[in-house]
LOROKOL-286014 format. One line per 3 residues: number of its first residue (from 1); for each residue x, y, z of N, C-alpha, C. Coordinates in steps of 0.02 Angstrom, whole numbers. Atoms other than C-alpha are relative to their C-alpha. Layout:
N
NUM = X:Y:Z:X:Y:Z:X:Y:Z ~ ... $
END
This chain:
109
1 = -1:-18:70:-736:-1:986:-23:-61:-42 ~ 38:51:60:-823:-100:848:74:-24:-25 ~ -65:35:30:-686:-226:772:-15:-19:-74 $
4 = 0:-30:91:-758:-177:583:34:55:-14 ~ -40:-63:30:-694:-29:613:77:-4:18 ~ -89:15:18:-516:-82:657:10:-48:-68 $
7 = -38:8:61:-510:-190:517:6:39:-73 ~ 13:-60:51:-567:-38:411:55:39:7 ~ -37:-52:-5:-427:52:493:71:-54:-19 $
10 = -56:54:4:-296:-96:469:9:-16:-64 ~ 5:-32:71:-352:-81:286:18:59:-34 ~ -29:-46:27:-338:83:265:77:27:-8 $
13 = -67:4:2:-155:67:324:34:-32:-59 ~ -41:25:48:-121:-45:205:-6:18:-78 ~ 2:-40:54:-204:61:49:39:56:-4 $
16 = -38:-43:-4:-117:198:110:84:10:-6 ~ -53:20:-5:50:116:125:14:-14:-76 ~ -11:19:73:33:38:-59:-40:52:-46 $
19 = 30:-47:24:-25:210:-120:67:33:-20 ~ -63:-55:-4:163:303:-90:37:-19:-62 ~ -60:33:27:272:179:-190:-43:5:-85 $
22 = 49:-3:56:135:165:-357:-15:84:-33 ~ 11:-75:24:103:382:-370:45:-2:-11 ~ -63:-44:5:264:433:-320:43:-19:-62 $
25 = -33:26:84:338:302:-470:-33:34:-61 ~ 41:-6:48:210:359:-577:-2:72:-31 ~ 2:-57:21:233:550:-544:82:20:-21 $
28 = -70:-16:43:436:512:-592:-15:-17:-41 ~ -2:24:63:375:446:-738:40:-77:-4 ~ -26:83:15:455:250:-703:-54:-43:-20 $
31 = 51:52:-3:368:107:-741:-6:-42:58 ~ -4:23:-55:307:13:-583:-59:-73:11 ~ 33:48:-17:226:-162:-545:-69:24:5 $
34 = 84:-24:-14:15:-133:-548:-7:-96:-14 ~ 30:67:2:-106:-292:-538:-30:11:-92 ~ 29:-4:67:-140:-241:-729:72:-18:-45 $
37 = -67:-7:46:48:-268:-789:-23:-85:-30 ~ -23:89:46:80:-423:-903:72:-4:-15 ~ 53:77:-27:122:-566:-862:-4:44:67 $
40 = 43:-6:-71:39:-540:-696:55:2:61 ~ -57:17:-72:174:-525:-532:59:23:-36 ~ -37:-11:15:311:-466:-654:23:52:-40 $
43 = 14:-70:65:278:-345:-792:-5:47:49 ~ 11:-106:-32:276:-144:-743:-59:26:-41 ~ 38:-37:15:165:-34:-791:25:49:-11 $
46 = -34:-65:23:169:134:-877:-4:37:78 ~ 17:-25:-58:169:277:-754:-72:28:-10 ~ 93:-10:-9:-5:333:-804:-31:-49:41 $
49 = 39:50:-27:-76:181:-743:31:-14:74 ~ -17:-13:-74:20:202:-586:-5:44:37 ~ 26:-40:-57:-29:356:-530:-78:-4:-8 $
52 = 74:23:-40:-216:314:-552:8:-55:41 ~ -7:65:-44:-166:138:-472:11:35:73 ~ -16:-47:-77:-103:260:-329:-46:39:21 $
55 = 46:-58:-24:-233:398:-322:-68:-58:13 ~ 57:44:-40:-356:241:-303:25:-33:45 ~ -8:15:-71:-263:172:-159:-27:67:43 $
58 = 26:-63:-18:-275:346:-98:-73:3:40 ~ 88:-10:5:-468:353:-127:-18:-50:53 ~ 5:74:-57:-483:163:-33:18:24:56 $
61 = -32:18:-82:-374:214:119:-63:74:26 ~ 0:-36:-30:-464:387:137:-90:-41:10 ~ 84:21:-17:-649:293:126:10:-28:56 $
64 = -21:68:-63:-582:152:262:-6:65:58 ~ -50:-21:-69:-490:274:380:-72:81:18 ~ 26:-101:5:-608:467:357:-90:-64:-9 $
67 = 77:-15:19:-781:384:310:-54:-76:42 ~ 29:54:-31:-789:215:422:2:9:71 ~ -16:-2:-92:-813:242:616:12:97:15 $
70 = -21:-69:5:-734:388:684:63:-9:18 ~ -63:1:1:-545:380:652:24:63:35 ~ -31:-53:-26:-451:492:769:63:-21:-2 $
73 = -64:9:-30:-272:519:763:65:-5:72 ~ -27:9:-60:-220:531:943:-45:-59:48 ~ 23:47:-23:-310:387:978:32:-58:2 $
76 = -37:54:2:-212:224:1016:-47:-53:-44 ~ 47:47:33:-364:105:961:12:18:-74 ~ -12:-15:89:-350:192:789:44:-21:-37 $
79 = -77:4:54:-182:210:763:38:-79:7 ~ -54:53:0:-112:36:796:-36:-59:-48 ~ 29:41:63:-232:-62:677:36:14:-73 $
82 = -16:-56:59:-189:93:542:71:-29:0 ~ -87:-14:12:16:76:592:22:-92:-12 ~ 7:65:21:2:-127:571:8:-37:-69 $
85 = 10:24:80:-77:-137:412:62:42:-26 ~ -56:-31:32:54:-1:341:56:-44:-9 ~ -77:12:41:197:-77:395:-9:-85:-11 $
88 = 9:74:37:137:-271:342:-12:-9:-98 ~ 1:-19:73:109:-206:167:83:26:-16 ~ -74:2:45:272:-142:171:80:-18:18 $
91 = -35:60:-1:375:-271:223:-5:-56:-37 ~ 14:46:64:288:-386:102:15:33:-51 ~ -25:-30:42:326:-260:-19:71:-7:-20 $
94 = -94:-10:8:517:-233:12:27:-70:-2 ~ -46:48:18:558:-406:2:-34:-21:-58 ~ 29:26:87:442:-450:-165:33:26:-19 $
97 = -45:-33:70:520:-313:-251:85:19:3 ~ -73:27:6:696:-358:-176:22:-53:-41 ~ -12:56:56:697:-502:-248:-23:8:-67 $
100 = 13:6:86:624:-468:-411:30:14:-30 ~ -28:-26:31:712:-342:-436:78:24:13 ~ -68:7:-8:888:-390:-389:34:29:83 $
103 = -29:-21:-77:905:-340:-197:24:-39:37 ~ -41:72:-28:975:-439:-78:-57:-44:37 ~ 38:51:-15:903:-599:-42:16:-24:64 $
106 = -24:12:-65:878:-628:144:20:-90:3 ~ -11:78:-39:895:-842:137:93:8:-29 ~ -69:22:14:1089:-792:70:47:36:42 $
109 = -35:-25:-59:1135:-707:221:25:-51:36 $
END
């Protein structure tokens, strides 16, 4: 297998992963962290701007994963680039926005 197209698929994991948390806030109507909030790393965003922020992860993961190579799902080569990136996006996720936003801080364990 070409190793553009795993990192296309190791990408798309991770658009896809930071696609769920950005709509789904956006279609409760919260406000949610975007790279457009001010100041930058801290501010929220309305939810408008988070469910396009989401429906363009969306768009990104389905170009990567549906329009680069040929992504099959019962394929191991596919899926472990794809299940990588996911969950490295959201492990970096859950502890940024633990801490930001008052969760528990793993160095006080």
């Amino acid at each position: 297998m070409n190793w553009l197209h795993l990192v296309s698929y190791f990408f798309g994991g991770v658009f896809l992963a930071n696609a769920v948390p950005h709509f789904v806030s956006g279609v409760m109507g919260r406000p949610f962290q975007t790279p457009f909030a001010k100041p930058s790393g801290k501010g929220l965003s309305s939810s408008p701007v988070n469910v396009s922020w989401g429906f363009a992860n969306f768009a990104f993961a389905y170009l990567l994963l549906v329009r680069v190579g040929n992504f099959e799902l019962g394929s191991i080569d596919c899926i472990v680039p794809f299940a990588v990136g996911a969950l490295l996006i959201s492990l970096f996720s859950a502890r940024h926005f633990g801490e930001l936003h008052g969760g528990i801080n793993p160095e006080r364990l």
